[in-house]
N, CA, C and O of each residue as an XYZ file, in Angstrom:
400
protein
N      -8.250     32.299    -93.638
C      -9.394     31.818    -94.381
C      -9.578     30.303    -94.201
O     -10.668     29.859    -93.843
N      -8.370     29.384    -94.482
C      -8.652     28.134    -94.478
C      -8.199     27.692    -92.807
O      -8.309     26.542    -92.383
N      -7.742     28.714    -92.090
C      -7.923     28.149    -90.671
C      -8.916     27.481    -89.000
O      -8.660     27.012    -87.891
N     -10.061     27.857    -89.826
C     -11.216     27.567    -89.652
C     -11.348     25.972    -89.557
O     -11.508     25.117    -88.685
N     -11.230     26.034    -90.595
C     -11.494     24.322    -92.019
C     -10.271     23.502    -91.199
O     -10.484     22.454    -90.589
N      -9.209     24.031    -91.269
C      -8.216     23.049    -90.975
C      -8.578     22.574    -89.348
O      -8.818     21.424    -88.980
N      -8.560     23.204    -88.915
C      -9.125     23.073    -87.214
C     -10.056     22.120    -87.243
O      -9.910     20.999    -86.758
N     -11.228     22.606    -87.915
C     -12.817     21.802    -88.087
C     -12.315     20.183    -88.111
O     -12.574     19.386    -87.209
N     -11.344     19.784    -89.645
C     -10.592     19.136    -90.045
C     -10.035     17.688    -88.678
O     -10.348     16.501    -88.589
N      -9.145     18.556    -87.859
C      -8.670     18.133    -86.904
C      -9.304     17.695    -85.724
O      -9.285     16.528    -85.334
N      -9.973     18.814    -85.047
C     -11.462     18.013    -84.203
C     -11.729     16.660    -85.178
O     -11.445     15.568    -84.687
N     -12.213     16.707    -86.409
C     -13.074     15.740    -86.512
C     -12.167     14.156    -86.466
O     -12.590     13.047    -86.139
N     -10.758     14.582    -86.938
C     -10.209     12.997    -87.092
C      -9.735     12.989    -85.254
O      -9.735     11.833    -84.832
N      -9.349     14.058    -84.152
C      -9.568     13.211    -83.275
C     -10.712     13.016    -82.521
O     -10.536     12.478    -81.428
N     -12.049     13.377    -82.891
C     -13.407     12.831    -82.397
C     -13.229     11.463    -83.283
O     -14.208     10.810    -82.921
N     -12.780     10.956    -83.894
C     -13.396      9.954    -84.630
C     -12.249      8.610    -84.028
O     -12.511      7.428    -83.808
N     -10.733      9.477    -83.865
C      -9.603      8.527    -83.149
C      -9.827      8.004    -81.709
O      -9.572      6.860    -81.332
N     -10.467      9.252    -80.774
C     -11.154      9.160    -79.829
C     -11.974      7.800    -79.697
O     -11.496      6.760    -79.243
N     -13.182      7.949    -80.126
C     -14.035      6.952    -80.779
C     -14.129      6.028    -80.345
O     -14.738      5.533    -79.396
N     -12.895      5.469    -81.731
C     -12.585      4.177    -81.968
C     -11.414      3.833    -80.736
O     -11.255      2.623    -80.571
N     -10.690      4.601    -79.973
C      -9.739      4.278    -78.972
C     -10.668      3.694    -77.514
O     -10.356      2.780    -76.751
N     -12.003      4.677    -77.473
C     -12.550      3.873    -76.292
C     -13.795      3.369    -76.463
O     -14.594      3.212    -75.539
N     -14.092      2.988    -78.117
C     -14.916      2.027    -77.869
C     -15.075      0.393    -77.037
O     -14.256     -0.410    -76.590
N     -16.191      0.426    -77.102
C     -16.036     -1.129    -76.615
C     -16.113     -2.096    -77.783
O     -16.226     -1.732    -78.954
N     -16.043     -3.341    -77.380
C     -15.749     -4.217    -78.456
C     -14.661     -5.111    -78.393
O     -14.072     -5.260    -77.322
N     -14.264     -5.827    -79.574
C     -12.910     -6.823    -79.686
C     -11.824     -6.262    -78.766
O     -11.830     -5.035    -78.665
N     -11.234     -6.686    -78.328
C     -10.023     -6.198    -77.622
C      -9.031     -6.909    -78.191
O      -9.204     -7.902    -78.897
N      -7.915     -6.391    -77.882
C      -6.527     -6.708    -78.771
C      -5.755     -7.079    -77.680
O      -4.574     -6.757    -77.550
N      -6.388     -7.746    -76.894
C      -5.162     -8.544    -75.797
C      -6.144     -9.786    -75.688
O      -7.353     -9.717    -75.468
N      -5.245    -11.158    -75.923
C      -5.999    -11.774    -75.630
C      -6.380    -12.525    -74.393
O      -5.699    -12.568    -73.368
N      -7.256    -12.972    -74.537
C      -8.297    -13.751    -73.483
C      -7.557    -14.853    -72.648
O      -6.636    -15.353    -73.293
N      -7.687    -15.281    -71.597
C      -7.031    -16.058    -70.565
C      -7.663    -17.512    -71.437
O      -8.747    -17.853    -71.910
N      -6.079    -18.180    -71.300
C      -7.232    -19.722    -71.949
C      -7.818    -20.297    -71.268
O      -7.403    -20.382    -70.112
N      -9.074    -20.981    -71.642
C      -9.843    -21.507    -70.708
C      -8.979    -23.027    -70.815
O      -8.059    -23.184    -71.618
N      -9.467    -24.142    -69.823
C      -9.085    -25.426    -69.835
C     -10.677    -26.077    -70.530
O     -11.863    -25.749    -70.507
N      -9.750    -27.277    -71.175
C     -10.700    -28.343    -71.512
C     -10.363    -29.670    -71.216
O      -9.306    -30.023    -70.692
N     -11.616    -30.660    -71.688
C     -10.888    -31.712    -71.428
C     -10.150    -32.436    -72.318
O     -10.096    -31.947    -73.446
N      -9.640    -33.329    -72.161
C      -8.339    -34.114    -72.552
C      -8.321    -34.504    -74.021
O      -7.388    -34.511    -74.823
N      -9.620    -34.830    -74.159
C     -10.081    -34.965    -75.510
C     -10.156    -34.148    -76.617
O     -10.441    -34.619    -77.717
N      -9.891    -32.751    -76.419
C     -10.398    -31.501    -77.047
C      -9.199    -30.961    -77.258
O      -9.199    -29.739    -77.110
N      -8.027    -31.505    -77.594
C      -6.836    -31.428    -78.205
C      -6.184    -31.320    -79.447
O      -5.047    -30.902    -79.667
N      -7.160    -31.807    -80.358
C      -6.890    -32.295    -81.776
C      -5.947    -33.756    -82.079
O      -6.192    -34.955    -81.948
N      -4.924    -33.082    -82.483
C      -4.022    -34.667    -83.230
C      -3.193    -35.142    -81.508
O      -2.908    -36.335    -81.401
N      -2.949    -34.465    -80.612
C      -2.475    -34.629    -79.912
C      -3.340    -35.663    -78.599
O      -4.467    -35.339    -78.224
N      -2.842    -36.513    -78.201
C      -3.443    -37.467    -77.049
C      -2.710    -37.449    -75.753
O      -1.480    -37.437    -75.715
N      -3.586    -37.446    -74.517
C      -2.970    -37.748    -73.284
C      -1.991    -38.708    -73.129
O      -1.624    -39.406    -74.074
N      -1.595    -38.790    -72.155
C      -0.214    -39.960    -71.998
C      -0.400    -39.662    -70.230
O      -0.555    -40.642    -69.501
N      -0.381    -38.714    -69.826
C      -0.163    -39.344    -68.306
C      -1.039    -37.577    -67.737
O      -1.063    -36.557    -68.427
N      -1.628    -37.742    -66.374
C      -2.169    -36.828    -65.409
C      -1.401    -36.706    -64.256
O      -0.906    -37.567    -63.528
N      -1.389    -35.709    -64.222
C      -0.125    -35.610    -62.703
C      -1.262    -34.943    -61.692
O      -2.340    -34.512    -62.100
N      -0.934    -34.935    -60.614
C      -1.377    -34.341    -59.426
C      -1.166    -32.818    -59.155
O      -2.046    -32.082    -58.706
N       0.258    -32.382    -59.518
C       0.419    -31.018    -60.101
C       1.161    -30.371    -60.643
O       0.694    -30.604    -61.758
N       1.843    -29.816    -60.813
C       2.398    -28.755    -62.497
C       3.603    -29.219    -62.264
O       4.225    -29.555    -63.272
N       4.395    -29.408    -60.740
C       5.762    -29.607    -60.626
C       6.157    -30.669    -61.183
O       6.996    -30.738    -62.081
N       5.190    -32.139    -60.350
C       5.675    -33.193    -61.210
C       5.080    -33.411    -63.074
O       5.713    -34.032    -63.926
N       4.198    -32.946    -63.216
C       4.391    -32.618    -64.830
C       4.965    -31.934    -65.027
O       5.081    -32.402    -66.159
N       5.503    -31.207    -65.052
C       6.938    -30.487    -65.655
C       7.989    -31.118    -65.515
O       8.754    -31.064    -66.478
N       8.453    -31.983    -64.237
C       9.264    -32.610    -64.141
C       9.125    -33.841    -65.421
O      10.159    -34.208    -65.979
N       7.830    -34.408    -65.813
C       7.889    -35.691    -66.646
C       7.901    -34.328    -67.977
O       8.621    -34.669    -68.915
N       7.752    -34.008    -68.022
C       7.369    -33.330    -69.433
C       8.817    -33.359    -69.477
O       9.207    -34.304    -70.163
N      10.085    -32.411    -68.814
C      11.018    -31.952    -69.723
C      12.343    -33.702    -69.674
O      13.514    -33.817    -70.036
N      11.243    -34.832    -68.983
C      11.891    -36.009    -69.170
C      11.934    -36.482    -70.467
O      12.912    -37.003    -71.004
N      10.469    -36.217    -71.125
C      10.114    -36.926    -72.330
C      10.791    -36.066    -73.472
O      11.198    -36.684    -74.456
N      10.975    -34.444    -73.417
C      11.432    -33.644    -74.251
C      13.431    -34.032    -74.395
O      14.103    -34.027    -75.426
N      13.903    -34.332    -72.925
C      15.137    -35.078    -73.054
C      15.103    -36.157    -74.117
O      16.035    -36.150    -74.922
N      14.017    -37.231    -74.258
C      14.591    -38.067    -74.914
C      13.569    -37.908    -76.109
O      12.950    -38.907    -76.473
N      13.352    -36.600    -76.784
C      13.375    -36.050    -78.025
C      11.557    -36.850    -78.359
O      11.216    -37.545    -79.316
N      10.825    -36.447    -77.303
C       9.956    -36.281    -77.416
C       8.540    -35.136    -77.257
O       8.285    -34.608    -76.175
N       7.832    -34.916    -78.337
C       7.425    -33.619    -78.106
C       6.172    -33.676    -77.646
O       5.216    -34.337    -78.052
N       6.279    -32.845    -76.669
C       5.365    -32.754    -75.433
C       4.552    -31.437    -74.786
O       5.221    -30.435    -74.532
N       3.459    -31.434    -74.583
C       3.094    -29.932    -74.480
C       2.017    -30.632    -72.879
O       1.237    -31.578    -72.762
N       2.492    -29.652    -71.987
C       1.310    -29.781    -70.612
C       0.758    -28.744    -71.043
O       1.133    -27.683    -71.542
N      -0.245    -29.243    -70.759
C      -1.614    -28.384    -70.704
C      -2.670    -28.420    -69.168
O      -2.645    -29.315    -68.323
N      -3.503    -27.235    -69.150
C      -3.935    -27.610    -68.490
C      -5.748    -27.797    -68.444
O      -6.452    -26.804    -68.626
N      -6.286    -29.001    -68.215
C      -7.573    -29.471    -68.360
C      -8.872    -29.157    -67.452
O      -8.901    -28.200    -66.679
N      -9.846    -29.980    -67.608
C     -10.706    -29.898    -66.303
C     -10.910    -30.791    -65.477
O     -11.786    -30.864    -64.615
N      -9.797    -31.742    -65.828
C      -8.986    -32.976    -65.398
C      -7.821    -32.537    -64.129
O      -7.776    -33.123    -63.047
N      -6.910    -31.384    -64.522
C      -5.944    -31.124    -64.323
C      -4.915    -31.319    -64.866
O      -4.919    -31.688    -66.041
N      -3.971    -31.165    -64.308
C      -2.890    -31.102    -65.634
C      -2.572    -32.530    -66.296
O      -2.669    -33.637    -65.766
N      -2.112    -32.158    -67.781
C      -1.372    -33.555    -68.643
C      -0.910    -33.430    -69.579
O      -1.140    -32.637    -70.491
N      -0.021    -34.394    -69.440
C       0.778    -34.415    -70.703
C       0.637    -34.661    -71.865
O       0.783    -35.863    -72.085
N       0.337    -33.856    -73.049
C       0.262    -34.533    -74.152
C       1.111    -34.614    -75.396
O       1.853    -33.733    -75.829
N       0.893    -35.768    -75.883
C       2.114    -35.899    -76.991
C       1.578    -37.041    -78.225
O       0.929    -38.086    -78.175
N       2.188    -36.280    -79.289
C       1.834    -36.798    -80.627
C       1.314    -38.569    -80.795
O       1.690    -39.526    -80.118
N       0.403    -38.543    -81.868
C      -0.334    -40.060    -81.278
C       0.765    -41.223    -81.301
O       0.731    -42.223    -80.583
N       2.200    -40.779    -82.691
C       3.094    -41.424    -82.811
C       4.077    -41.793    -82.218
O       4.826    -42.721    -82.522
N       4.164    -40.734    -80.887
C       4.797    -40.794    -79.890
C       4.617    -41.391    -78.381
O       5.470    -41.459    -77.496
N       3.226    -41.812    -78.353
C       2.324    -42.201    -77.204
C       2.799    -43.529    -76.734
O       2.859    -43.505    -75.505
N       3.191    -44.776    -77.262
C       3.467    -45.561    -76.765
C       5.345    -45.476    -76.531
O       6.080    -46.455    -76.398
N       5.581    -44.665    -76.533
C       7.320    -44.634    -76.828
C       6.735    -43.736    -74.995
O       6.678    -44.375    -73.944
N       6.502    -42.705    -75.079
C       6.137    -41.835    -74.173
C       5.652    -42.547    -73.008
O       6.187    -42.364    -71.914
N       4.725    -43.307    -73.150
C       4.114    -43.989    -71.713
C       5.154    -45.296    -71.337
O       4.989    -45.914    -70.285
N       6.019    -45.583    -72.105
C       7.037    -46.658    -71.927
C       7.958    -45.841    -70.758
O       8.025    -46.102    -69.557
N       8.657    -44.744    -71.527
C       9.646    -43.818    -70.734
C       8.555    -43.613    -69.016
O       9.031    -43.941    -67.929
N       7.506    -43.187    -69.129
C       6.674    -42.883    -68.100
C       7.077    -43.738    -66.736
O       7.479    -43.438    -65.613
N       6.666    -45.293    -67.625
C       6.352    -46.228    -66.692
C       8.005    -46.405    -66.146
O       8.301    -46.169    -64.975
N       8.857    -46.780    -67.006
C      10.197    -46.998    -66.566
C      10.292    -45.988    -65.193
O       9.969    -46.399    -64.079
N      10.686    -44.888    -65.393
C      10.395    -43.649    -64.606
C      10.176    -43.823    -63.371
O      10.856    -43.338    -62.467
N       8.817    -44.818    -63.188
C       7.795    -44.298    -62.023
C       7.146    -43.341    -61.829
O       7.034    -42.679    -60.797
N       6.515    -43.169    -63.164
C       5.627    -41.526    -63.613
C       4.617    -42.583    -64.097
O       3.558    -42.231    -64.618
């Protein structure tokens, strides 16, 4: 009697799981980041542009040695280093010493 119903039941929650599994819409993986420019950072400011990822990485995990925090990013500049505004002249000091 109620086997009908229960079936009916079942179609309908997976027509409806269905659905929502291949709708289109938001996706739940996110999006590749785009680059910006240098400015479009927030609290954080440039300190130096490298030519490419190796030698910024190389200065980046220089400045993180001497307990400075540092995030490369990458721009429409190309890549750079940026680091806290409080840290910027401590940071471009280490740079210059360097030869970065």
């Amino acid at each position: 009697m109620f086997g009908p119903l229960v079936a009916l039941g079942v179609m309908a929650v997976m027509v409806l799981l269905l659905r929502w599994a291949f709708s289109r819409g938001g996706s739940l993986v996110a999006d590749e980041p785009t680059a910006g420019r240098p400015d479009e950072y927030g609290l954080m400011v440039p300190v130096v542009g490298a030519q490419d990822y190796v030698r910024a990485e190389m200065q980046r995990r220089m400045l993180l040695d001497a307990g400075i925090r540092v995030n490369l990013v990458r721009t429409t500049e190309g890549p750079q280093l940026m680091v806290w505004q409080k840290d910027r002249d401590r940071a471009l000091d280490l740079l210059s010493r360097a030869g970065g």
